[in-house]
Steps between C-alpha positions, in 0.01 A plus 500: 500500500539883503158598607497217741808657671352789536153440687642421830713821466215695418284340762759618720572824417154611434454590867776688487378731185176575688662617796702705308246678299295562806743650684572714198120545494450585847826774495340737222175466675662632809705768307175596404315496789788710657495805287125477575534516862751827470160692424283390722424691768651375831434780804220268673700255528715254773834631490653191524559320238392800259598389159640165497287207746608170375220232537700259697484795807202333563592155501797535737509784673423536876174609637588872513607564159229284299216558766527855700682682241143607348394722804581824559681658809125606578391163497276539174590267195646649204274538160750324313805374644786428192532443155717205424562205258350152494751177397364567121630853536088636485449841730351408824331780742423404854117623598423575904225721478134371558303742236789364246419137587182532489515646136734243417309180614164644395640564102557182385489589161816775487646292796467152441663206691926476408552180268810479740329372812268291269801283296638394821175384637467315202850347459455400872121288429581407152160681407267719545328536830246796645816710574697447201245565266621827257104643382356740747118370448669115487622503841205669631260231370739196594558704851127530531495087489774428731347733774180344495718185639703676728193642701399431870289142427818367347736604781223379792480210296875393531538562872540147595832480212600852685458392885677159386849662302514732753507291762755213279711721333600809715342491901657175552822589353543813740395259810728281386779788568354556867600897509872451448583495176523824353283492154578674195108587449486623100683206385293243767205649399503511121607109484154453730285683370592336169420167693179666582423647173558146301306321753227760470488523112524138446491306836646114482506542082856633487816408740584809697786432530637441177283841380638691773859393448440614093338818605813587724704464212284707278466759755870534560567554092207746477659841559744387203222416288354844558831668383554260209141556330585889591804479304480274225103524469323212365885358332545379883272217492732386170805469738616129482702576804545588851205631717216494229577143410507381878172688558298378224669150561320527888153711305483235280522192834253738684261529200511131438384375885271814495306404150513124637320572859218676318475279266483237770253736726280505190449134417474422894203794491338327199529157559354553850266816463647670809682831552777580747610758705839610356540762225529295212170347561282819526740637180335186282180536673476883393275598246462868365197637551506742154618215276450169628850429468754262718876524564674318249798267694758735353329803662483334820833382529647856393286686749645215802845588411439843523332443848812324610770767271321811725343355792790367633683821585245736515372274794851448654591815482189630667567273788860577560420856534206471697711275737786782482245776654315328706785307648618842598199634656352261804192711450364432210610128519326480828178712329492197186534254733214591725287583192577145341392334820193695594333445163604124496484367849613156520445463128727436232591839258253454182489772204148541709689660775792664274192704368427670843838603595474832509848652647688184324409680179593792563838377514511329268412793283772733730744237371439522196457885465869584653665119350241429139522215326553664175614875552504597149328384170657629142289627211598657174403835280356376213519892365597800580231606766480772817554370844420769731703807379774304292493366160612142516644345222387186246622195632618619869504197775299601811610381820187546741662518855223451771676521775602867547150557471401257779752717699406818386419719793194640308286177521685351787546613892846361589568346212827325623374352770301148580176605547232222441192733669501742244288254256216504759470867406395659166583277210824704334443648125534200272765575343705592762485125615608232253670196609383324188420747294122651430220461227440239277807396414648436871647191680233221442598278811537826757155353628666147510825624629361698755296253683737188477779712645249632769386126576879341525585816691278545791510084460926580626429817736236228660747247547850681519626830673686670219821667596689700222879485551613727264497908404353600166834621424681147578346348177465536110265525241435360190326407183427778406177540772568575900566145501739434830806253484676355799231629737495281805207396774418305778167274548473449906191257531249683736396280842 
């Protein structure tokens, strides 16, 4: 009777203990990393948040503080920017300098991927896919796989399932409006393009929108989850409670019609020896050349979900700035617009045009070089090693911010300004340009990103006249990336 009084009590206190301890845990690992810090050498660097730059700055502060603060009043980026301390209390040092980078990202051995961004990823699929895989050489066979998919012949292949959710799930919704709505474009866009995406990956095998109503809710506990596994570590995905139950409640739903529609794809592939032209379909199809081997259902259905985890707001993001900068500048909407229909004519938009635009591209990639997708990636010390002139300690985070260099005024002619002409000109030094990072260990789907978002785009600027009815300074960011909240459009349909 004792001991059986006691379980539940346990059970419910256990929780409790662990958050305890860590807290404990992480407060003598930041006393630590403190008296560390006081002999560091600080002289290069930002003045403004010298010695203490909590982690949250960058999750919720404006666009001046956790974007411009990293330049210089000459308009070059600092080398480093701060020292400052991570939710588990480790020592953090912001990076802005493109020979550091490139040291950085081309060591993967003393500075190998943070276990941080990689139990979040995980918690999120339930798994491991190609970007929450831990092993250096791991990911970069896996990676080597999934990018053999995610080449040109797949993305020609699945024009029709583009031109179509295009079309269904976002052009007729904004003609639907008739120019006189105002639209708030990030949050429009990132519910179609998940339309688009789901439709894309798996075309009639899964209800869009059921999946799209479970990714919302996913997407909107995401930023928590990303603090939680920060804080408690791996002890988060033990919570019985709160956010991490109601997210692995919806991972678990998502996984379960995701593992059934392949399933489904595959015995309708088998039973009637035909392919099709979504994703899934050239996923089971794929065979690697080296070892003869085939996605296992598991694998495919992790890799989908990560498709739809990142695609979705990489994509609509893109989009909403694009519309922001172009809807500000007649010119260059008027320059895409004749460029779209010169190349097509009376046609339809295929990936087969999207290839030739030329000036559509470019920005694109202007976009993404003053607005990335991901502006910073984290790594780790794993020793005591040189970096440049400094000695950087065993076990310091890295926060590798790219865009102070892609405004650095040593790589870039007016680096503030819109300026989509300057990628006809000499390609800029590599590493001064990184939207998705570099090497062999950046964004898989940039390729896939890239041209979807250039198809459904000059697909709008074809159909619509984009006016932007609001000042950069009128709206927020968020998530941690120059995501934009509460950022409002209008869609006038073109005579």
């Amino acid at each position: 009777m004792i001991s059986a009084f006691y379980i539940p009590i346990f059970v419910l206190f256990l929780p409790v203990v662990i958050l305890i301890l860590r807290i404990i845990q992480i407060t003598i690992r930041y006393n630590y990393h403190y008296f560390r810090l006081l002999h560091l050498p600080i002289t290069h660097f930002s003045t403004k948040y010298k010695v203490w730059w909590p982690y949250w700055k960058i999750m919720t502060d404006d666009r001046e503080v956790t974007m411009n603060w990293h330049i210089d009043e000459t308009g070059q980026s600092y080398k480093f920017s701060s020292w400052g301390f991570g939710f588990d209390g480790s020592l953090m040092l912001c990076v802005c300098d493109v020979s550091l980078v490139k040291q950085i990202l081309l060591d993967h051995t003393s500075f190998p991927k943070h276990d941080a961004g990689i139990r979040w990823l995980r918690f999120l699929l339930g798994g491991d896919g190609v970007g929450s895989l831990s092993g250096f050489n791991e990911r970069k066979v896996h990676r080597k796989a999934v990018l053999e998919v995610l080449n040109a012949r797949s993305i020609m292949h699945s024009t029709e399932l583009f031109k179509g959710a295009i079309e269904n799930f976002c052009v007729k919704g904004l003609y639907e409006l008739n120019g006189e709505e105002e639209v708030y474009t990030y949050e429009y866009f990132k519910l179609k393009t998940m339309y688009i995406l789901i439709r894309v990956i798996f075309d009639d095998m899964l209800d869009a929108d059921l999946m799209s109503e479970l990714w919302y809710k996913v997407a909107k506990l995401t930023l928590v989850t990303i603090m939680g596994t920060e804080f408690l570590g791996y002890f988060y995905n033990l919570l019985p409670f709160g956010p991490a139950k109601e997210l692995k409640y919806l991972r678990n739903q998502i996984k379960t019609h995701v593992t059934t529609a392949v399933k489904n794809r595959r015995k309708y592939m088998d039973e009637n020896d035909v392919s099709g032209d979504d994703l899934i379909s050239v996923l089971i199809d794929y065979v690697d050349p080296r070892s003869g081997s085939k996605f296992t259902d598991s694998e495919i259905v992790l890799e989908c979900m990560t498709m739809l985890l990142t695609g979705s707001s990489t994509i609509s993001g893109l989009l909403t700035w694009a519309s922001y900068y172009i809807g500000r500048s007649d010119e260059v909407q008027q320059n895409i617009f004749d460029e779209v229909n010169s190349i097509c004519g009376d046609e339809e938009i295929t990936m087969k045009h999207v290839r030739q635009f030329e000036y559509t591209r470019a920005v694109m990639k202007e976009v993404l070089r003053l607005k990335p997708a991901a502006p910073f990636l984290d790594r780790i010390a794993a020793k005591t090693t040189n970096l440049g002139d400094y000695k950087i300690p065993k076990g310091t985070r890295l926060m590798l911010f790219f865009t102070p260099m892609m405004k650095d005024v040593r790589y870039w002619d007016q680096p503030q300004e819109f300026i989509p002409e300057r990628f006809f000109e000499e390609r800029p030094e590599i590493y001064s340009y990184m939207p998705f990072s570099v090497g062999v260990m950046n964004c898989i789907g940039q390729k896939y990103a890239i041209w979807e978002a250039m198809l459904i785009f000059s697909t709008l600027v074809r159909k619509f006249r984009i006016q932007s009815i609001m000042e950069e300074k009128e709206f927020e960011l968020l998530e941690g990336r120059q995501t934009p909240k509460n950022l409002k459009f209008k869609f006038i349909p073109r005579k």
